[in-house]
C-alpha positions as CSV (number, residue, x, y, z in Angstrom):
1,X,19.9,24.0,3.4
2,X,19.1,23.8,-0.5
3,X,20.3,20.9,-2.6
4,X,20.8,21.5,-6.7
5,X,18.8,18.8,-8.9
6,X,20.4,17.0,-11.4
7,X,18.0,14.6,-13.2
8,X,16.4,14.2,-16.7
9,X,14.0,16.2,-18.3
10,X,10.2,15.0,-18.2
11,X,8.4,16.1,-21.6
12,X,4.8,15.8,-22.5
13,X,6.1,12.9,-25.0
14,X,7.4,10.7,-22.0
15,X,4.1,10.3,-20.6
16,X,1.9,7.5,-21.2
17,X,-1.3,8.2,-22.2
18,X,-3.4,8.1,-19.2
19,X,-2.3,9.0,-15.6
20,X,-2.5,5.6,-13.8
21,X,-0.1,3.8,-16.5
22,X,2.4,7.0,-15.7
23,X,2.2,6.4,-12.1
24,X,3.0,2.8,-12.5
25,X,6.1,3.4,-14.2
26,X,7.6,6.0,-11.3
27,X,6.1,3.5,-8.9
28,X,8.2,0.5,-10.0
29,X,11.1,2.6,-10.5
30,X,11.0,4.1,-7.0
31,X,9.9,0.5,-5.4
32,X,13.4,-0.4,-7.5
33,X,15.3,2.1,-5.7
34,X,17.4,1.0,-2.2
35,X,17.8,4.7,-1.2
36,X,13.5,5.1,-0.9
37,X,11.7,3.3,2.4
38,X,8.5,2.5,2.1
39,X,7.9,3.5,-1.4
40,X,3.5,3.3,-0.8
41,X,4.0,6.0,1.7
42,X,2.3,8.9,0.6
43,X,0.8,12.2,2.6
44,X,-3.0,12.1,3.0
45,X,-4.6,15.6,3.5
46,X,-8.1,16.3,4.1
47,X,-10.1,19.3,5.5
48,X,-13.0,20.1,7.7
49,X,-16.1,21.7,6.0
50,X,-15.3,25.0,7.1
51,X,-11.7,24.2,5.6
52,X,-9.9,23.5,8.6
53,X,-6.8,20.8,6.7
54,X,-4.9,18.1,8.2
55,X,-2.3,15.8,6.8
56,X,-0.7,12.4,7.6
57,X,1.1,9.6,6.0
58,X,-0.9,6.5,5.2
59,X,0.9,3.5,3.1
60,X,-1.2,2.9,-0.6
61,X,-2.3,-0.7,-0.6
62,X,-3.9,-0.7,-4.4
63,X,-4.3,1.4,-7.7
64,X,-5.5,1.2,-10.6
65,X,-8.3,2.8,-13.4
66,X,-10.6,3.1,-10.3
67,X,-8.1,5.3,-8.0
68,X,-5.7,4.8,-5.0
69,X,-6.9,2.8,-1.9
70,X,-5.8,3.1,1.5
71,X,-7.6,1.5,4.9
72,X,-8.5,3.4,7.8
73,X,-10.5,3.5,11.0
74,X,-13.8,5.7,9.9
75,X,-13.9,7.2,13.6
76,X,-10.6,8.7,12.9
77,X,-9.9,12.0,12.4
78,X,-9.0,11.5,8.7
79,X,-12.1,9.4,8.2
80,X,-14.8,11.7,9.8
81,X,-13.4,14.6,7.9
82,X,-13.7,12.7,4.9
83,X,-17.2,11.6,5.9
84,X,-17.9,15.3,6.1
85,X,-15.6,16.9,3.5
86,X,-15.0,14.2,0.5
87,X,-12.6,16.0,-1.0
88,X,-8.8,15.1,-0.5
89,X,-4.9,15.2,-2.0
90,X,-2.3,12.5,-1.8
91,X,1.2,13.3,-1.9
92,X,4.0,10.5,-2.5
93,X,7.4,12.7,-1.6
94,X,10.2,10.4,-3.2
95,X,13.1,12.3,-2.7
96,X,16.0,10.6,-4.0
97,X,14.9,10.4,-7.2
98,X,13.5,14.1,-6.6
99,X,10.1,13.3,-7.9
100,X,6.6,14.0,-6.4
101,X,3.0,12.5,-7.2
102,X,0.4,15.0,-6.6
103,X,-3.3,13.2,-6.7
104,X,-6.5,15.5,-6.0
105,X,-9.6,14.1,-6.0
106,X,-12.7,12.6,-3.6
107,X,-12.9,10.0,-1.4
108,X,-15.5,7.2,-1.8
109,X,-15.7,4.1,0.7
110,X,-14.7,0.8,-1.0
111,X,-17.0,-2.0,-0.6
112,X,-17.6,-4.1,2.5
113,X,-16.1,-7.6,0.7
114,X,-12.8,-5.4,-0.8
115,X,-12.1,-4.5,2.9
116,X,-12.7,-8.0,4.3
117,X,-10.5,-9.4,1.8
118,X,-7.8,-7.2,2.5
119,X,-8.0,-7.3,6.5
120,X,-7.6,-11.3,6.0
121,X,-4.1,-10.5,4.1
122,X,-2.9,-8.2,7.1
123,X,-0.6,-10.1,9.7
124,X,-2.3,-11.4,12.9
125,X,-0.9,-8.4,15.0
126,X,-1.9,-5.8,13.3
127,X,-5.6,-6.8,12.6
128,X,-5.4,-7.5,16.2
129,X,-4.3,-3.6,16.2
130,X,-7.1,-2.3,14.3
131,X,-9.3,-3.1,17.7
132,X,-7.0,-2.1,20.1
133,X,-6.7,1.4,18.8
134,X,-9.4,3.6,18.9
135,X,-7.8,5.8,16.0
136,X,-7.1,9.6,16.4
137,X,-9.4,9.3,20.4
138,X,-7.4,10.9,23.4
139,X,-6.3,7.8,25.3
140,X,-4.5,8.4,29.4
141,X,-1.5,6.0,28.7
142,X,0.6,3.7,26.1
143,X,-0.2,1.1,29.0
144,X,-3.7,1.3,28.6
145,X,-3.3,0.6,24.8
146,X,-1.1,-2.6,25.3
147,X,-4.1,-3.3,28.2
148,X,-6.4,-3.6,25.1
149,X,-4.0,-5.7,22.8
150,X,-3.0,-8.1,25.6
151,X,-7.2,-8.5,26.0
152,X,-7.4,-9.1,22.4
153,X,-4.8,-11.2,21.9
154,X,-6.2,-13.9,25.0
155,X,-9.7,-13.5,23.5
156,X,-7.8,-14.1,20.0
157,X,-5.1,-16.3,20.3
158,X,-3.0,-16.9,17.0
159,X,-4.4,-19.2,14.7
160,X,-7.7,-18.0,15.1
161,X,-9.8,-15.9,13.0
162,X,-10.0,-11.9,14.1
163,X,-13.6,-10.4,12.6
164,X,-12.9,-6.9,11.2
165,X,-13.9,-4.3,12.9
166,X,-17.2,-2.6,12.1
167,X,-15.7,1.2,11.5
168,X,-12.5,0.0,10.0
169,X,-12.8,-0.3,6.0
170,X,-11.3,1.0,3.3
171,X,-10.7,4.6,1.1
172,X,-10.4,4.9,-2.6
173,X,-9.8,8.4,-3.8
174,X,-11.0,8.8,-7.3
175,X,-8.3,11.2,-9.1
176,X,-9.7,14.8,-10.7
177,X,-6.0,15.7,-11.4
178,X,-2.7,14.3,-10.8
179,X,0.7,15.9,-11.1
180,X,4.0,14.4,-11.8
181,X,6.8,16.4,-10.6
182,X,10.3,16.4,-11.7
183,X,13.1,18.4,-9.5
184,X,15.6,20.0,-11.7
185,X,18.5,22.7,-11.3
186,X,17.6,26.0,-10.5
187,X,14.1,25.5,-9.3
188,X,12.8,24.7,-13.0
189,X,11.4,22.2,-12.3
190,X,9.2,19.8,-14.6
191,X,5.6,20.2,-13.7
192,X,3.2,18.0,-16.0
193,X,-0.2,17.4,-15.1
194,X,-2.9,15.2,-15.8
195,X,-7.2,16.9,-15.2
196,X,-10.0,15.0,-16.1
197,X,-12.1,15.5,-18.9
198,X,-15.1,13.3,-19.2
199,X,-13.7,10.1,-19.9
200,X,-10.5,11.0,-21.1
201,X,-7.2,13.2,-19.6
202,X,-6.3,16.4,-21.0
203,X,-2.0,17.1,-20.1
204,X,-0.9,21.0,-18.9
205,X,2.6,22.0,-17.5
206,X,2.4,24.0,-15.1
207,X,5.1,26.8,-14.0
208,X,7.5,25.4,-10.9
C-alpha cells in the first residue's frame, strides 16, 4: 500500500512570517477542500510522567497568537495526564492535500469565562453530553449512559439553561515548535519548521 505524491514544492520563501499566519492559510485551504471531513480534527498526544503516551482525536475549536484550544473533561484520561505531564503534540493529518501540521508545545487551562462562553455556543445535546459522560471512566453498559442523558434531559428540558460542568473546561496548548509538512514523490518530502526563540520564530528544514 504506498501512494506517490504529486504536489508543489514548499520553500522557506512561501512561508509567512510567523507560524499561526502559515497555519491559517493551510487551514482555509483544507476547510476549502470537499475531499477532507472535519478539517479541525487533529491527533492529541500526551504522556504520563514516567512517559507512558496516548493519542486521540479532538476537533480545534480556536487559534490564534496565543495557541490552539480544544475542550475537554479534566477527569479524563487526556486531562489528568495533562494535569500531571503539561507537555503535549497536536497532529492535523490532512491527507488529500498530503500535508501534516505538527504542533509541540504545553498545555495551559484557559480561563473559567472562555469556557463558559464556549459551552453556551455548543448545541443543547451535547452540553447535555458533557454530564452524562464521565469521560475516559469504565462504565457497565451503553444503556446506563443513555440512563444518565434521559435524566438530564427531564431535569433539563430544551429551552432551558444547562450549567457547565465543574471538571469540563477548556485546553490551549502554547506552540514551542510547529511543523508544516509537504508529501512529495519519492519520500522527499518538504519538512519546514517553525521553534521558538524568545519572542520571535527561527525556520529549519528538516530531512523527510
Amino acid at each position: 500500500m504506498r501512494e506517490q505524491y504529486r504536489t508543489t514544492e514548499l520553500t522557506v520563501a512561501d512561508l509567512a512570517p510567523e507560524p499561526i499566519a502559515q497555519f491559517s492559510r493551510w487551514f482555509k485551504e483544507t476547510a476549502e477542500n470537499p475531499a477532507i471531513h472535519e478539517p479541525n480534527a487533529m491527533v492529541v498526544s500526551t504522556a504520563t510522567p514516567d512517559g507512558r503516551p496516548s493519542s486521540r482525536t479532538v476537533l480545534l475549536k480556536h487559534y490564534d497568537g496565543a495557541g490552539f484550544v480544544f475542550f475537554t473533561n479534566y477527569s479524563s484520561r487526556k486531562g489528568e495526564e495533562l494535569t500531571a505531564n503539561p507537555h503535549v503534540s497536536l497532529l492535523f493529518p490532512w491527507h488529500p492535500l498530503a500535508r501534516q501540521v505538527i504542533v509541540t508545545g504545553r498545555a495551559v487551562r484557559t480561563g473559567r469565562d472562555e469556557t463558559v462562553a464556549y459551552f453556551r455556543t455548543r448545541p443543547h445535546g451535547s452540553q447535555l453530553g458533557a454530564w452524562a459522560s464521565r469521560q475516559s471512566s469504565v462504565i457497565a453498559s451503553r444503556e446506563e449512559l443513555l440512563a444518565r442523558y434521559e435524566e438530564l434531559e427531564t431535569r433539563y428540558p430544551e429551552g432551558e439553561q444547562v450549567p457547565v460542568p465543574p471538571e469540563w473546561g477548556g485546553v490551549r496548548v502554547v506552540p514551542d515548535a510547529i511543523e508544516f509538512w509537504q508529501g512529495h514523490e519519492n519520500r522527499l518530502h518538504d519538512r519546514l519548521r517553525y521553534v521558538r526563540e524568545d519572542e520571535s520564530w527561527r525556520v529549519e528544514r528538516l530531512a523527510p
